[in-house]
C-alpha positions in Angstrom: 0.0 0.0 0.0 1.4 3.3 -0.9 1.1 6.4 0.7 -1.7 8.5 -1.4 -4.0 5.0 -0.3 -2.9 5.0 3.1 -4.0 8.5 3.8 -7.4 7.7 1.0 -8.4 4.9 4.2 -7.0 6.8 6.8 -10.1 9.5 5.5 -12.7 7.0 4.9 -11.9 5.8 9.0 -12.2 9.3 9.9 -15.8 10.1 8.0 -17.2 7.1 9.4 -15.9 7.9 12.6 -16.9 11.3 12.2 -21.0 10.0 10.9 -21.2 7.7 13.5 -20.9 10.5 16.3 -22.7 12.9 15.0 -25.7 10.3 14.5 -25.4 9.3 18.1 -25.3 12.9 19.1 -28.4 13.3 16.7 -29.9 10.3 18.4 -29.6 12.0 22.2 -30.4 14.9 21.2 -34.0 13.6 19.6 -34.4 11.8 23.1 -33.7 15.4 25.1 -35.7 17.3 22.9 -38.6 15.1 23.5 -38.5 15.0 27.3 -37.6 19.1 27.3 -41.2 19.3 25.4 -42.5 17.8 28.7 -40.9 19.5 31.0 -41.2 22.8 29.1 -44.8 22.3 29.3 -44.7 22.0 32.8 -43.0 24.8 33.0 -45.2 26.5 31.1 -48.0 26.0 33.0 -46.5 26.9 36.3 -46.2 30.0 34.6 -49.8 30.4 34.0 -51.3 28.7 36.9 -48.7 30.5 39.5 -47.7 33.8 37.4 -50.2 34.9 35.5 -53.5 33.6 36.8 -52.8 35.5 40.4 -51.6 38.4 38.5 -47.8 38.8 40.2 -45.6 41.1 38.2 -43.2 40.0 35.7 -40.3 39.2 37.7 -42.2 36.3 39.0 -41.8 34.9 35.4 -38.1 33.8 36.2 -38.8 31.8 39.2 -40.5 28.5 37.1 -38.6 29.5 33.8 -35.3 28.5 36.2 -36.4 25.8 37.3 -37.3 24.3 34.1 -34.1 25.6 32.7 -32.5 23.7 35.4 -34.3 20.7 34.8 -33.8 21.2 31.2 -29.9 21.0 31.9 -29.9 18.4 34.3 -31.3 16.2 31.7 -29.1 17.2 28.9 -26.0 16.2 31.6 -28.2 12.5 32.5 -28.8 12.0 28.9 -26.4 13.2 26.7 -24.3 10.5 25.8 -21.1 11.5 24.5 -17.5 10.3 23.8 -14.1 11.7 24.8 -13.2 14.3 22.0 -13.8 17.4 20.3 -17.4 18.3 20.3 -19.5 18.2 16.7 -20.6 20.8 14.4 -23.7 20.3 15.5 -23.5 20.1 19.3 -22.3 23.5 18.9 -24.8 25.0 17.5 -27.4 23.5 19.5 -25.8 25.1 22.4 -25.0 28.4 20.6 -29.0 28.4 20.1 -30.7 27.3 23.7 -28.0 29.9 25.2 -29.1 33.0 23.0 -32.6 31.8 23.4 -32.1 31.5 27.0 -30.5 34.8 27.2 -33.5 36.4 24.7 -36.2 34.9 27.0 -34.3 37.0 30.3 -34.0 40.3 28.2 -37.6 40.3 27.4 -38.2 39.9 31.1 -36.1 42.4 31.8 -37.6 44.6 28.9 -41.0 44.2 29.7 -40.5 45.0 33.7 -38.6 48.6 32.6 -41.2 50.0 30.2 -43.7 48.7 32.8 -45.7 46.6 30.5 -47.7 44.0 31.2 -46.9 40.7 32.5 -49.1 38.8 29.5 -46.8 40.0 27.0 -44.6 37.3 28.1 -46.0 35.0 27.0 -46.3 36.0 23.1 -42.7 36.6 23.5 -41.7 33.3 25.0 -43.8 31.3 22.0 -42.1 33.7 19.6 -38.5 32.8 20.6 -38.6 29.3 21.5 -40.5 28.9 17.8 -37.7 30.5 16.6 -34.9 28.9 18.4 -36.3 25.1 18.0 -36.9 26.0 14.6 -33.4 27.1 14.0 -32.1 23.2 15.7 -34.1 21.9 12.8 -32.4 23.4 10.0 -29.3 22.5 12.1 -30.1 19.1 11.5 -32.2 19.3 8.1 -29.0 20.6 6.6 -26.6 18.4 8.4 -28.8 15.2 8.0 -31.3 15.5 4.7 
């Protein structure tokens, strides 16, 4: 075997290698995503039973939006399964996007409690980002995967 086919199997190891933990990763992170939907729900209606319902102002908002953020990331460390290395392509952007919408969903807190405007805004605001956000980890994976 010469050296140009040495290094032409040498890549075909590494793109398998490479395919095979990304569909893992793709695998957990189907599995997380469906259990966050559960929790965020619950979340979601702690909001509206606790929050809204009794009419507290928004700061209120953050105290079951951190818990189910906590939750949320207490899963992802129980189920994400992941081998020693450099993380993925796509793990990083699937971070990069529950971070900014994380950090969104706390501005418009924050927003809404300085212009003094009311609590049920929130919640237009919440669907509107995490619409956006989940939407953009499907094109993460549309374009990695289809």
């Amino acid at each position: 075997m010469n050296r140009q086919e040495a290094e032409e199997a040498l890549g075909i190891i590494r793109k398998v290698i490479r395919n095979t933990h990304e569909d893992l990763i793709a695998h957990n992170w189907g599995l997380i995503w469906m259990v966050h939907a559960f929790l965020n729900l619950g979340g979601f209606w702690a909001v509206g039973h606790f929050v809204e319902h009794r009419g507290h102002p928004i700061p209120w908002y953050l105290i079951p939006l951190a818990a189910t953020a906590a939750l949320d990331l207490g899963i992802i460390l129980i189920l994400l399964k992941r081998d020693q290395g450099i993380r993925s392509f796509i793990e990083w952007q699937l971070h990069g996007i529950w971070v900014t919408f994380i950090l969104f969903s706390i501005a418009g807190v924050g927003f809404l409690h300085l212009s003094k405007g009311p609590a049920t805004l929130f919640g237009p605001i919440m669907a509107l980002t995490s619409g956006i956000g989940f939407s953009l980890m499907g094109i993460v994976f549309y374009r990695r995967f289809l």
